[in-house]
PAZAPA-4460 file (N, C-alpha, C; in steps of 0.05 Angstrom, whole numbers, plus 32768, in hexadecimal, padded with zeros to 4 digits):
% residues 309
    n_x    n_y    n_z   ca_x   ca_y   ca_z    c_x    c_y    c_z   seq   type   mol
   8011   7FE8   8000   8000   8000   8000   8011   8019   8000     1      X     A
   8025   8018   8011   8038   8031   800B   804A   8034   7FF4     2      X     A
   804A   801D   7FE6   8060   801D   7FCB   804B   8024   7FBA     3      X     A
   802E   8026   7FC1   8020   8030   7FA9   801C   8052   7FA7     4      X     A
   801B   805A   7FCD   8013   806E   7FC8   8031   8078   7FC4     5      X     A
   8047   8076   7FCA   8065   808B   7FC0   8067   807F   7FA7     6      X     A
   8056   8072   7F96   804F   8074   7F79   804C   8080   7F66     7      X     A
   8030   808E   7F7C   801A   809D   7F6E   8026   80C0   7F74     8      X     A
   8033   80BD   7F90   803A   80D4   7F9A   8053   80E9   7F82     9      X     A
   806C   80D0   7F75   8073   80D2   7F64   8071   80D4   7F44    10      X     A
   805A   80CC   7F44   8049   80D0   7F2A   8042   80F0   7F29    11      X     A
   8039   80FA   7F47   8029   8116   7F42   803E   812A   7F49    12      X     A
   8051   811D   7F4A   8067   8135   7F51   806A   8131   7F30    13      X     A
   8076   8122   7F23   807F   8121   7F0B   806A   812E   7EF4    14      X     A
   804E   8124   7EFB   8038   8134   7EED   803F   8152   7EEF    15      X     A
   8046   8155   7F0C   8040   817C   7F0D   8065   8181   7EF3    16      X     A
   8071   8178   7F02   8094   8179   7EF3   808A   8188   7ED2    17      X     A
   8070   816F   7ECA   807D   816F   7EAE   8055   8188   7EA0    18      X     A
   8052   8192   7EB7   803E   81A2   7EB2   804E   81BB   7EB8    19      X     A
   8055   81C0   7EC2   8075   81D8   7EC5   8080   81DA   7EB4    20      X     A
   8093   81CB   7EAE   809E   81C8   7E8D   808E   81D2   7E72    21      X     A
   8075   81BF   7E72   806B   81CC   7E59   8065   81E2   7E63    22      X     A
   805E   81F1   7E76   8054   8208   7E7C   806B   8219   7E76    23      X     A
   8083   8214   7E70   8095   822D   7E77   809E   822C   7E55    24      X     A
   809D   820E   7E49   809E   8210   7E24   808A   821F   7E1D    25      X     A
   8078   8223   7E24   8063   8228   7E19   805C   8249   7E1C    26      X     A
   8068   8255   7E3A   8072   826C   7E38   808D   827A   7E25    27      X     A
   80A6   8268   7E2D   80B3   826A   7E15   80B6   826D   7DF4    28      X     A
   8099   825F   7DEE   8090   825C   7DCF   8087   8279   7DCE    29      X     A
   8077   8281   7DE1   806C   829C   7DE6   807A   82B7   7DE1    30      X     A
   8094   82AC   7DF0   80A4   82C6   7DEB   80B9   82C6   7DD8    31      X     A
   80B8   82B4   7DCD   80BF   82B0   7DAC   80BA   82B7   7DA2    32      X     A
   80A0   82C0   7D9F   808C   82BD   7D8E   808B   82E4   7D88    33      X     A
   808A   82E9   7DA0   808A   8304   7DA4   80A8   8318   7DA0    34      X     A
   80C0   8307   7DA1   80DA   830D   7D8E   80D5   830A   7D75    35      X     A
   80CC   82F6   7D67   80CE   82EE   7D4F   80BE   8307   7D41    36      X     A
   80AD   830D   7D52   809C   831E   7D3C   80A3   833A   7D39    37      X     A
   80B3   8343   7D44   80BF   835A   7D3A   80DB   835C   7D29    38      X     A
   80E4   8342   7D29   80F8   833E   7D14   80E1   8330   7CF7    39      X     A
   80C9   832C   7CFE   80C1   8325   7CEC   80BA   833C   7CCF    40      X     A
   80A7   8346   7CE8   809A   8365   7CDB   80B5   8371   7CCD    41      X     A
   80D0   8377   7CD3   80DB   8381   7CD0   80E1   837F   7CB9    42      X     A
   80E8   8359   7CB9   80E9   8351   7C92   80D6   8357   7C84    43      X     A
   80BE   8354   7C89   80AD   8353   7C7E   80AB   836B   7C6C    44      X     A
   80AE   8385   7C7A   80B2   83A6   7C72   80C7   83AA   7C62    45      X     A
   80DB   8399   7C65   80F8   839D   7C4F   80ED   838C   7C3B    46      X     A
   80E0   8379   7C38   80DD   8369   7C1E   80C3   837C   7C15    47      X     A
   80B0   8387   7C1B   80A0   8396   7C0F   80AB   83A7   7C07    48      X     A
   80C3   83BD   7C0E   80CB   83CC   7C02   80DE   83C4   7BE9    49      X     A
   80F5   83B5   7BF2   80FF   83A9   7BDB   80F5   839E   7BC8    50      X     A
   80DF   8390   7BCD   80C9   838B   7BB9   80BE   839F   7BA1    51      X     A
   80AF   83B2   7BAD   80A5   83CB   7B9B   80B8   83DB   7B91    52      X     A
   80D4   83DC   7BA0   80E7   83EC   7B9C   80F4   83E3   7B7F    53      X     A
   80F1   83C5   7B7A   80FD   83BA   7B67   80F0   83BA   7B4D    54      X     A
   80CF   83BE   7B53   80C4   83CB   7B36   80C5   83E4   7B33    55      X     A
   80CB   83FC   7B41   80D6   8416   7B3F   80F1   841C   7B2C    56      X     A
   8108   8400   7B35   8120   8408   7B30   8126   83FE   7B12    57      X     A
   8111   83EC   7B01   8111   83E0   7AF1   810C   83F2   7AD6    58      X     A
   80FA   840C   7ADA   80FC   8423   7ACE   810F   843B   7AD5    59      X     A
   8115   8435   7AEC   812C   8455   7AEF   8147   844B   7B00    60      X     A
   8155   8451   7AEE   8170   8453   7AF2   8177   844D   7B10    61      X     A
   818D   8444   7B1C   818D   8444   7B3A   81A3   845F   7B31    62      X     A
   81B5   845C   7B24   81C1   8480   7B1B   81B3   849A   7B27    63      X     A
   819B   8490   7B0F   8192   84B0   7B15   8178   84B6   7B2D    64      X     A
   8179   849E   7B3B   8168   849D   7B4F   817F   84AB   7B66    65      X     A
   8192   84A2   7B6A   81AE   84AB   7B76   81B6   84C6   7B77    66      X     A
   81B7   84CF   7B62   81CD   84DE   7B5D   81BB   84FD   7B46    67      X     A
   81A7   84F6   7B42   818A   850A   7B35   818A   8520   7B4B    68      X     A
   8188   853A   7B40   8189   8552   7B59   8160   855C   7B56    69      X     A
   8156   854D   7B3C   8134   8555   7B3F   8127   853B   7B4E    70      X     A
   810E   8543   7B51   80F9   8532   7B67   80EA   8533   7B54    71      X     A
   80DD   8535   7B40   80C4   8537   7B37   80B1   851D   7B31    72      X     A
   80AA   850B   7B3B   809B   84F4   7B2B   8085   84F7   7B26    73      X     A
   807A   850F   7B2C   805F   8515   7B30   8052   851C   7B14    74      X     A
   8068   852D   7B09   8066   8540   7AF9   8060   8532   7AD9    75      X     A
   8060   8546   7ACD   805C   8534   7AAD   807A   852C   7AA8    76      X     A
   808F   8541   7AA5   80AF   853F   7AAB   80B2   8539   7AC0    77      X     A
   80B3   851A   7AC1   80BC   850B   7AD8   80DE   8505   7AE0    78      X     A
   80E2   8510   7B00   8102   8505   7AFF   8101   84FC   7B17    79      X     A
   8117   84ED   7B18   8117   84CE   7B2C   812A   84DB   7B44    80      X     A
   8136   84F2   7B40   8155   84F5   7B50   814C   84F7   7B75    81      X     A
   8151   84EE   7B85   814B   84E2   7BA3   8157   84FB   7BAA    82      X     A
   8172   850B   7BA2   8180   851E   7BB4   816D   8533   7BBA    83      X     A
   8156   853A   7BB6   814D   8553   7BBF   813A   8549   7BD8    84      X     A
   8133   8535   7BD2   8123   852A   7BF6   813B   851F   7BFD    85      X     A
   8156   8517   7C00   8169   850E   7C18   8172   8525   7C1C    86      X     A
   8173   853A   7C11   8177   8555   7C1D   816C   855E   7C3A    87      X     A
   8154   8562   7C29   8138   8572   7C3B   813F   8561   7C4F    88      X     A
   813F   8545   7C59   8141   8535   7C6D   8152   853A   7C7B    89      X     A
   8164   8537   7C73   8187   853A   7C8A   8189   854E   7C8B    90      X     A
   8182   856D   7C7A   8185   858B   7C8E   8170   858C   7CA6    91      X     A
   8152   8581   7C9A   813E   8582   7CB8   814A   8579   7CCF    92      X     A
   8152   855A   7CC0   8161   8546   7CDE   8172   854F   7CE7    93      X     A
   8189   8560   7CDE   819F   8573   7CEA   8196   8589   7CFA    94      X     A
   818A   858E   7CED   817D   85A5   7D02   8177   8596   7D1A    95      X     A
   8162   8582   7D1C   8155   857F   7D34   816C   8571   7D40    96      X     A
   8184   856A   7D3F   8199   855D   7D4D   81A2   857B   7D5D    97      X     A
   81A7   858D   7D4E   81B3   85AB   7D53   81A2   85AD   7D65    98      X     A
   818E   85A2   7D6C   8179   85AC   7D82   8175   8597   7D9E    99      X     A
   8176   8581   7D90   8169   855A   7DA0   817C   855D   7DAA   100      X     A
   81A2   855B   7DA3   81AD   854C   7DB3   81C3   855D   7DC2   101      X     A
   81C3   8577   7DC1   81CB   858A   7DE0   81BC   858C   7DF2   102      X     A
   819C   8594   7DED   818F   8596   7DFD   8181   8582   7E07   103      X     A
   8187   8561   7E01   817E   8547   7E08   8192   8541   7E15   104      X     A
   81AB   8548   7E12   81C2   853D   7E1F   81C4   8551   7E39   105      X     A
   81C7   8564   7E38   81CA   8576   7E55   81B7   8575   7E68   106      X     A
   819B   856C   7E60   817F   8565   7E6F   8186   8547   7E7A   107      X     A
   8195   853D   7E75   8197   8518   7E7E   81B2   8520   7E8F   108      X     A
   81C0   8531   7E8F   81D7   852A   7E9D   81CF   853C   7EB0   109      X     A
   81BE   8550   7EB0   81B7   8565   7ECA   81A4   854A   7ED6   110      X     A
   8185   853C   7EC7   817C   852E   7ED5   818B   850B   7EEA   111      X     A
   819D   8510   7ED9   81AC   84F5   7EDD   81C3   84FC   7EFF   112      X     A
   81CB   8512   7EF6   81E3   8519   7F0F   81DF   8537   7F22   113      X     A
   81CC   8543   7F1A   81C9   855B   7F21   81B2   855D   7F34   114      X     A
   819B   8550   7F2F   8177   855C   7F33   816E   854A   7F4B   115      X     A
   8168   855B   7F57   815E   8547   7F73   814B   853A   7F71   116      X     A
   814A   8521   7F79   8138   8512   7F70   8112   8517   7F62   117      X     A
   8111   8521   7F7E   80EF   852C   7F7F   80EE   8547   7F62   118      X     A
   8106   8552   7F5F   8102   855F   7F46   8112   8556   7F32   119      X     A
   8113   853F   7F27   8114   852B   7F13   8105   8518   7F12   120      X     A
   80EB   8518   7F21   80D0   850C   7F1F   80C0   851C   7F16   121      X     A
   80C3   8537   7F1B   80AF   854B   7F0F   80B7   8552   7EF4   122      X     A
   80D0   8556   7EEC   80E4   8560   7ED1   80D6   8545   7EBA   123      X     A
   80E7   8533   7EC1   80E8   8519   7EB4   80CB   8517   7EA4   124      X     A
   80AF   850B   7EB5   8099   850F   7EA4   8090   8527   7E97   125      X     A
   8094   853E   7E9C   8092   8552   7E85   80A7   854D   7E76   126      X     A
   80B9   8542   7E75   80CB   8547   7E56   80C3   853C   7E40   127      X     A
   80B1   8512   7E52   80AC   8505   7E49   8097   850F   7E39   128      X     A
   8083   851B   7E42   806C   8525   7E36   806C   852F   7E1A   129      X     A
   8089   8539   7E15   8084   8547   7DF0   808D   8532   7DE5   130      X     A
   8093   8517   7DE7   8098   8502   7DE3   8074   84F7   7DD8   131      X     A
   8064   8508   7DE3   8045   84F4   7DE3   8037   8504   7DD7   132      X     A
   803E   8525   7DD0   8031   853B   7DBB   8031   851F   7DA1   133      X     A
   801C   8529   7D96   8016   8522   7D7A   8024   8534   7D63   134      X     A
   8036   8524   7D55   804B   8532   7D3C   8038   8549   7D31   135      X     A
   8017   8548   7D24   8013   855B   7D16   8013   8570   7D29   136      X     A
   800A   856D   7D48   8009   8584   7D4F   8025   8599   7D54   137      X     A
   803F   858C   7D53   8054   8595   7D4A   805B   85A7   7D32   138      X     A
   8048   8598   7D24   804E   85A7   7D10   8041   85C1   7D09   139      X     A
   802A   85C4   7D17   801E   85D7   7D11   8023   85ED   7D1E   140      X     A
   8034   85DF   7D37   803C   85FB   7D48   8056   860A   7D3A   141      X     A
   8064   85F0   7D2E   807B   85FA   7D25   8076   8612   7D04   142      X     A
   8059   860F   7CFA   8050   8617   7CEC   8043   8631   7CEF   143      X     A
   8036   8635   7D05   8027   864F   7D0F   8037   865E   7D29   144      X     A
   8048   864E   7D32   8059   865A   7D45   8073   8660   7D49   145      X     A
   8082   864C   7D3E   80A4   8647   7D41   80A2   8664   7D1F   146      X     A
   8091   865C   7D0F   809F   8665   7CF6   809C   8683   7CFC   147      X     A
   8082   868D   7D02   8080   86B0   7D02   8094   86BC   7D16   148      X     A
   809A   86AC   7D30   80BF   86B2   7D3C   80D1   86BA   7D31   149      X     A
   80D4   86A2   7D23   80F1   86A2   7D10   80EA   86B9   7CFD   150      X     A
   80D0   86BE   7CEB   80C9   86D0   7CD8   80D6   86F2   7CE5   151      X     A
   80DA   86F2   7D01   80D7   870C   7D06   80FB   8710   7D0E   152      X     A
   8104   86F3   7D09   8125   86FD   7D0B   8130   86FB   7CED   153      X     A
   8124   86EC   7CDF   8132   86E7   7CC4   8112   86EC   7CAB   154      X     A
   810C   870D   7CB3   80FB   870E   7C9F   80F3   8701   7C7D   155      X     A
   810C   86F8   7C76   8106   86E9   7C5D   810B   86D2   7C5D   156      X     A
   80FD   86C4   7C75   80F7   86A2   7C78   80D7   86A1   7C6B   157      X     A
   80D5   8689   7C61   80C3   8688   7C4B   80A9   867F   7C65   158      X     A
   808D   8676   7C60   807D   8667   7C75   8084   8650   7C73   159      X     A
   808C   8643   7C60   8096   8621   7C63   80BF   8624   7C5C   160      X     A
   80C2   8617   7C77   80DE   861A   7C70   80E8   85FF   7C82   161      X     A
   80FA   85F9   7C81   8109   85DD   7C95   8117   85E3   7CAE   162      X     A
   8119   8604   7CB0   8123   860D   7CCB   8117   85FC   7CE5   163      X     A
   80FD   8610   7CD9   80DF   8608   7CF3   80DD   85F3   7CF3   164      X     A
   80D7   85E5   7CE6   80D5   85C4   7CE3   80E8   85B2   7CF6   165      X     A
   810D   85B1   7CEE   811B   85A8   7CF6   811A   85B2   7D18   166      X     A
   8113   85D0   7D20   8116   85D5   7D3A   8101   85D4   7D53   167      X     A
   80F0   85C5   7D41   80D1   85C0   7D4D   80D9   859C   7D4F   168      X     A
   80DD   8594   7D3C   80E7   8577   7D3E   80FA   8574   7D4D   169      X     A
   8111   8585   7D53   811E   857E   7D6C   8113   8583   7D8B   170      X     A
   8100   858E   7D87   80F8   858F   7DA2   80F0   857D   7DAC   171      X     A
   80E2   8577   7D99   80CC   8551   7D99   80DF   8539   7DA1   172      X     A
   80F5   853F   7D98   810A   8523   7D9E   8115   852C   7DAF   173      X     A
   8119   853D   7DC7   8127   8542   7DD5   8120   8530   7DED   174      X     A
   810C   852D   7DF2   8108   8513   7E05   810E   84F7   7E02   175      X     A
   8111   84F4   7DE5   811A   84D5   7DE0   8142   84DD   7DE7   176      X     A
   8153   84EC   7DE5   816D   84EF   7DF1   8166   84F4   7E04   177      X     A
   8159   8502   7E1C   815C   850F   7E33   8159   84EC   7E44   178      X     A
   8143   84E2   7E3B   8138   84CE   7E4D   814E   84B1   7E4B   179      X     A
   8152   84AB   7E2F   8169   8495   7E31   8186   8498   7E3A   180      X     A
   8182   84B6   7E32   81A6   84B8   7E3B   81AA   84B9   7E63   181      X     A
   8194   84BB   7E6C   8193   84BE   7E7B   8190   84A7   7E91   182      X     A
   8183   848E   7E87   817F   8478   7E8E   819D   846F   7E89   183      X     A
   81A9   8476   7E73   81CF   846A   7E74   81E0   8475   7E7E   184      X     A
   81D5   8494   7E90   81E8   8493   7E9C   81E4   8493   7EBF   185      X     A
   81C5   848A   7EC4   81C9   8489   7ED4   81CD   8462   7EDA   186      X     A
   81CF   8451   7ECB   81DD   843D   7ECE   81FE   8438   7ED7   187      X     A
   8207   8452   7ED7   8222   8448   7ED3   8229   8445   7EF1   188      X     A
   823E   8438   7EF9   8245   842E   7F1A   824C   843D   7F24   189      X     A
   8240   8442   7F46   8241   845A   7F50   8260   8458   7F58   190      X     A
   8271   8448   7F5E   8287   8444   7F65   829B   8457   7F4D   191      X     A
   8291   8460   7F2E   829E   8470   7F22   82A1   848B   7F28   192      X     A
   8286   8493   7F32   8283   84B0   7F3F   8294   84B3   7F51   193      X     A
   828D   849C   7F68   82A3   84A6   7F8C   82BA   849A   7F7D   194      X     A
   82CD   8492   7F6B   82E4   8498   7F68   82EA   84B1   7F57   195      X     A
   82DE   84BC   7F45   82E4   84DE   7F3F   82DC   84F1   7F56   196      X     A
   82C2   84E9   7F6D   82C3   84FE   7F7C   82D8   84FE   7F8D   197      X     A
   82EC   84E6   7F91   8300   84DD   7FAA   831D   84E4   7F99   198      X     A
   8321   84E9   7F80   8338   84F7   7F73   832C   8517   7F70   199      X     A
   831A   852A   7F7D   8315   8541   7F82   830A   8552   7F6C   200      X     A
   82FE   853A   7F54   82F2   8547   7F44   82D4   8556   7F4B   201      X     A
   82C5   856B   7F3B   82B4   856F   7F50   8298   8563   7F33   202      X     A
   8276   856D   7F36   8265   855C   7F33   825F   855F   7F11   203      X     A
   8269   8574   7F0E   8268   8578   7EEE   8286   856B   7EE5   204      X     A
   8298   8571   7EF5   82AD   855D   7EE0   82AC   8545   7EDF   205      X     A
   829B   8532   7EF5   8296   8517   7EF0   8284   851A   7EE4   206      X     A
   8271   851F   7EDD   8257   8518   7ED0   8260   8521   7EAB   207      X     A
   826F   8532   7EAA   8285   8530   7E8A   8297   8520   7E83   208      X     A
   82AB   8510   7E9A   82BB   8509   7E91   82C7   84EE   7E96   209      X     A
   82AA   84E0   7EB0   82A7   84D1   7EB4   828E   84BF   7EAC   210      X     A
   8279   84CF   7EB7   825C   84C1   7EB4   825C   84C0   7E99   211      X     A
   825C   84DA   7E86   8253   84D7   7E6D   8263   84C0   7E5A   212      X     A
   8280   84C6   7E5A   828C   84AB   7E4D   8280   8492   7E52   213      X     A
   8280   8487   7E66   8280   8473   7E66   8260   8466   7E69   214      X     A
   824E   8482   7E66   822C   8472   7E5B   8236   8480   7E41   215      X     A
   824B   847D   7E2D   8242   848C   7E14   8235   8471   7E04   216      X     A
   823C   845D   7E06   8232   8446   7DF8   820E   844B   7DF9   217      X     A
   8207   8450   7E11   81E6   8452   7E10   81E3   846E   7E06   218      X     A
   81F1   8480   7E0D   81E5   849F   7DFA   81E4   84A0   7DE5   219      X     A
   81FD   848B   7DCE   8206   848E   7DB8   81E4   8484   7DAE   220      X     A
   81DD   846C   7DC3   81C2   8464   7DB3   81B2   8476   7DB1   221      X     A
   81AD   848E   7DC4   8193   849D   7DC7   8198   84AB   7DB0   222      X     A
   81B6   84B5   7DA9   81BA   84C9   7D91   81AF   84B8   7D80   223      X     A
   81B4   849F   7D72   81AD   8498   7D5F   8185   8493   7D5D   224      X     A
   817E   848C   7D6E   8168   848D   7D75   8154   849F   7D68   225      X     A
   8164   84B5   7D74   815B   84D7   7D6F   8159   84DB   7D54   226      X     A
   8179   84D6   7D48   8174   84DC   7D27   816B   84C9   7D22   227      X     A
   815B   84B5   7D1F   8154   84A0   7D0E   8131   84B2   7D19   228      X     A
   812C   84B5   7D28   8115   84C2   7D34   8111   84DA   7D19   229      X     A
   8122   84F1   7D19   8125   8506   7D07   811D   84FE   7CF3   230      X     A
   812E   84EA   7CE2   8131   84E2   7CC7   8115   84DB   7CC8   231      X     A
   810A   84CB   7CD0   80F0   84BF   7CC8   80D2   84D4   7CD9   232      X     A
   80D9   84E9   7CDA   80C5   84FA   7CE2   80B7   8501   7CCE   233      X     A
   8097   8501   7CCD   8093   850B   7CBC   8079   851E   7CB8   234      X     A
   8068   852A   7CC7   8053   852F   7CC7   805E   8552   7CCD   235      X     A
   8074   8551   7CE0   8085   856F   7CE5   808C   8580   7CCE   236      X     A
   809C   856D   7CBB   80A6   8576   7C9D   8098   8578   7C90   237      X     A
   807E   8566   7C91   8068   856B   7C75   8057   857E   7C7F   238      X     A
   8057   8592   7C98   803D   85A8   7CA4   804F   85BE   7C9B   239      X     A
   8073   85C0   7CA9   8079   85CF   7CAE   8094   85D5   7C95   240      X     A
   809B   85C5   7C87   80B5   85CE   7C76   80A6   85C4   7C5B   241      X     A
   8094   85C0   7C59   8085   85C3   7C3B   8086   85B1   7C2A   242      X     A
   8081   85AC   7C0C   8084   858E   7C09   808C   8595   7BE8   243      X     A
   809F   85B0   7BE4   80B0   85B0   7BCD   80C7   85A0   7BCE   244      X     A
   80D0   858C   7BC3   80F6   857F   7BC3   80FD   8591   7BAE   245      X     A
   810C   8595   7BC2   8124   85AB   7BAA   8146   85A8   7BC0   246      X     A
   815C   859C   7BAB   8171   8599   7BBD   8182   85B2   7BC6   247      X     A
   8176   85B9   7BE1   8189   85CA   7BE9   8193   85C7   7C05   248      X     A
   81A1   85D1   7C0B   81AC   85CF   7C2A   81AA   85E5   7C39   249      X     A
   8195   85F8   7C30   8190   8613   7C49   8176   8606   7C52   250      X     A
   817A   8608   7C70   8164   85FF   7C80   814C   8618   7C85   251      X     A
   8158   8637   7C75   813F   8647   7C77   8137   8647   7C59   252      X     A
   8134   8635   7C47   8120   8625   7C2E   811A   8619   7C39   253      X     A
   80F5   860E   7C27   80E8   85FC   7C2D   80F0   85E6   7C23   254      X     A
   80EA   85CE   7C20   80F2   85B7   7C1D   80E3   85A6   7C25   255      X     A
   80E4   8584   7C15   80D5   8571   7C16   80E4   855C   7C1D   256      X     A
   80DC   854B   7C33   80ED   852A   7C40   80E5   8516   7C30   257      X     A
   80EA   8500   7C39   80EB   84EB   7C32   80D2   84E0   7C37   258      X     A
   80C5   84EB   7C53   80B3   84DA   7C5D   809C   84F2   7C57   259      X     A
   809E   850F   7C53   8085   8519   7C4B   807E   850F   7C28   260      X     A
   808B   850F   7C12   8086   8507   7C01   8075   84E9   7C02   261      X     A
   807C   84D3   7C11   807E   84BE   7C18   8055   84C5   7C1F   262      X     A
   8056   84D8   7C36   803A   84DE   7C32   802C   84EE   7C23   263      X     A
   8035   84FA   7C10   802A   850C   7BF7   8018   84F9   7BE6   264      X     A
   802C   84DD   7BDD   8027   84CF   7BCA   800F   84BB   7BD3   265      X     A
   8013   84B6   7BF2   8007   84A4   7BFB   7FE0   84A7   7C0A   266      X     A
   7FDB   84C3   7BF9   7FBE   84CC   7C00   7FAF   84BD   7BFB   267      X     A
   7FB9   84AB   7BE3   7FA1   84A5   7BCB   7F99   84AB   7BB4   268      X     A
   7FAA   84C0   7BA8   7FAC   84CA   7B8D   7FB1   84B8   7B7C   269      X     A
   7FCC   84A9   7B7F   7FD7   849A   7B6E   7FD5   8485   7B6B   270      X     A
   7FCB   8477   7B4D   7FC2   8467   7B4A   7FD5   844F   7B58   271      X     A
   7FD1   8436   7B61   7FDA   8420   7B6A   7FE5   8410   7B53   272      X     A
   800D   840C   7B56   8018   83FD   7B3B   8026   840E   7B2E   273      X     A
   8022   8425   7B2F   8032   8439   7B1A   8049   8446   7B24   274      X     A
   8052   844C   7B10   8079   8454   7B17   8071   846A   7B2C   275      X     A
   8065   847F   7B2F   805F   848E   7B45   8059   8483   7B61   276      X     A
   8046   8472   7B54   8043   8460   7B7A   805B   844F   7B87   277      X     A
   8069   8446   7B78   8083   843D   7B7A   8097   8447   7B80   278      X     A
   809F   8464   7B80   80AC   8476   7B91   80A9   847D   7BA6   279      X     A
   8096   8472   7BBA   8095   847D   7BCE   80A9   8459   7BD5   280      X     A
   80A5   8441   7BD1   80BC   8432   7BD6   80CC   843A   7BDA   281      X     A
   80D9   8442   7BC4   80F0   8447   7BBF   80F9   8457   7BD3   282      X     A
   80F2   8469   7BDA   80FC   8487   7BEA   80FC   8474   7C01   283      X     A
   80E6   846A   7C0A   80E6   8456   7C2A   80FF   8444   7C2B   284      X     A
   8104   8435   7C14   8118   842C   7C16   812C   8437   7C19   285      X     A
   8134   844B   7C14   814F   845E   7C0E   814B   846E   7C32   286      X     A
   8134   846F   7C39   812B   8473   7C5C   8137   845F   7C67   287      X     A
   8133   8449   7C65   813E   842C   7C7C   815A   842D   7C74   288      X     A
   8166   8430   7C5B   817E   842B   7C55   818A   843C   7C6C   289      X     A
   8185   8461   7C71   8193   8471   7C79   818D   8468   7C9D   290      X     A
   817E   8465   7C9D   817B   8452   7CC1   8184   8442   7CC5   291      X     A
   818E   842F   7CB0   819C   8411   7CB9   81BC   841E   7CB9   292      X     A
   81BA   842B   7CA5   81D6   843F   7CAF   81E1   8446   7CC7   293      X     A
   81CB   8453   7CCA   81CE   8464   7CE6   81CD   8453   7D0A   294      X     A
   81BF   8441   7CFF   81C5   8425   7D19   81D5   8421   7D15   295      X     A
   81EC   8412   7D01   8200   840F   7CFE   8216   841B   7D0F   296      X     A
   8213   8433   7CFC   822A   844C   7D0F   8225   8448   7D34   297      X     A
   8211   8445   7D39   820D   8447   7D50   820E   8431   7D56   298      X     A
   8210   8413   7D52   8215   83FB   7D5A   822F   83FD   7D63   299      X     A
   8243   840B   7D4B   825F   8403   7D51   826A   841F   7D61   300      X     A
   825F   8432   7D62   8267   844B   7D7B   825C   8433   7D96   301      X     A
   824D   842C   7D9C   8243   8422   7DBB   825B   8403   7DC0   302      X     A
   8266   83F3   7DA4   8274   83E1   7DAA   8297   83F3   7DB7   303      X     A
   829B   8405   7DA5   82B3   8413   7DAD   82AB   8421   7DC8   304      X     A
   829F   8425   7DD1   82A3   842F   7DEB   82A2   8425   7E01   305      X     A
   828F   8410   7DF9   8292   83FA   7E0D   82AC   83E5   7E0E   306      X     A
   82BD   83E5   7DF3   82C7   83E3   7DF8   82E0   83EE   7E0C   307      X     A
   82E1   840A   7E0A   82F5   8422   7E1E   82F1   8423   7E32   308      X     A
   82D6   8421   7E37   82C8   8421   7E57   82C0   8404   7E6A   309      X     A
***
């Protein structure tokens, strides 16, 4: 009778054992599942683009898609040349860097080493907050507000120009640097600080020449972050810097991105199939290309410093 029941007793230990197990495969399949799918989506978006991009490129030159200084596909004289929307893009996005990442970076190192707690609870969610404004409404301020400013220092700024745009868009990303860089540096070991405060440095020379080095691997990300944020903005540029491409590099001309054209084309005008609807591929693609770039750069800035540090 007792060899039956430390039998049975062993049976239901082993039952629960292997009800545990599948319980934790079965969570595991779960969170697989939930990795996989954002590497999935991800292909999925590069083969659609490469896809359409490849009946685009089959009529126009990758030459003069490259290296073309007109935008026109719209037009009856159609031209294929990309340089006047990678323009418009990287002066807006420069701008808003000229803006995102001094004033994202000095806000994370005052919140990070400077701000007493209880007022880095109060700072912190308002910064976050223009992080949660809606892009058009950016743009409209940058349109009815930022521009008639600037109008009254540089009377012959046009109403659509890439100044306003780029410096309204950096405002918007200043929370995505303020808030990451700030989470990296306040990771770093407090044992780095009390040895610069114990060699008689005082709170601003550690927080330059200690703290910041050695979270630059996590800031480098927020920079990149930021411009990949810029680059792919698009509701700011299409309210507030206008939706002519024309290649120039003064940020007080108007100018057209990558991603307002991208929505010009994409109203519903254009017929579905045709070399016109097919350019907006293309441009998207030539968008991911300049982001996979730009992770890059910033993959191997965060390996080098971690390596140093």
């Amino acid at each position: 009778m007792s060899e039956s029941k430390l039998q049975l007793s062993k049976n239901k230990k082993l039952s629960a054992k292997q009800i545990r197990d599948l319980r934790e495969q079965v969570i595991e399949f779960i969170l697989f599942l939930a990795a996989f799918s954002s590497v999935a989506t991800t292909v999925a978006i590069l083969f659609i683009l490469v896809d359409e991009s490849f009946l685009f490129f089959q009529e126009v030159s990758i030459v003069e898609f490259l290296t073309g200084t007109q935008w026109t596909p719209l037009f009856e004289d159609a031209h294929y040349g990309i340089l006047p929307l990678l323009s418009g893009t990287l002066v807006t996005s420069t701008v808003a860097m000229f803006v995102a990442i001094p004033l994202g970076t000095i806000a994370a190192i005052y919140l990070s080493e400077f701000a007493h707690p209880q007022i880095r609870e109060i700072i912190k969610p308002w910064l976050e907050v223009l992080a949660a404004i809606p892009t058009v409404v950016y743009g409209y301020f940058a349109l009815l507000a930022v521009t008639p400013l600037l109008q009254m220092i540089f009377p012959m700024l046009p109403g659509f120009n890439m100044l306003s745009a780029g410096l309204v868009m950096g405002l918007m990303i200043i929370p995505f640097v303020s808030s990451i860089s700030e989470d990296a540096m306040r990771s770093v070991p407090v044992g780095l600080r009390e040895g610069s405060y114990a060699m008689g440095a005082t709170r601003l020379q550690t927080a330059l020449k200690v703290v910041f080095p050695a979270a630059f691997s996590g800031i480098s990300a927020a920079y990149i972050l930021a411009i990949s944020r810029a680059v792919g903005e698009t509701m700011i540029v299409a309210v507030a810097a206008g939706l002519q491409p024309q290649l120039t590099w003064n940020p007080f001309e108007q100018g057209a991105t990558i991603t307002a054209y991208i929505v010009q084309v994409s109203l519903g005008d254009i017929p579905h199939g045709t070399l016109e609807y097919h350019t907006i591929f293309a441009a998207g693609l030539t968008l991911v290309l300049m982001t996979l770039v730009l992770n890059i750069i910033g993959h191997f800035l965060a390996k080098r410093y971690r390596e140093i540090y």
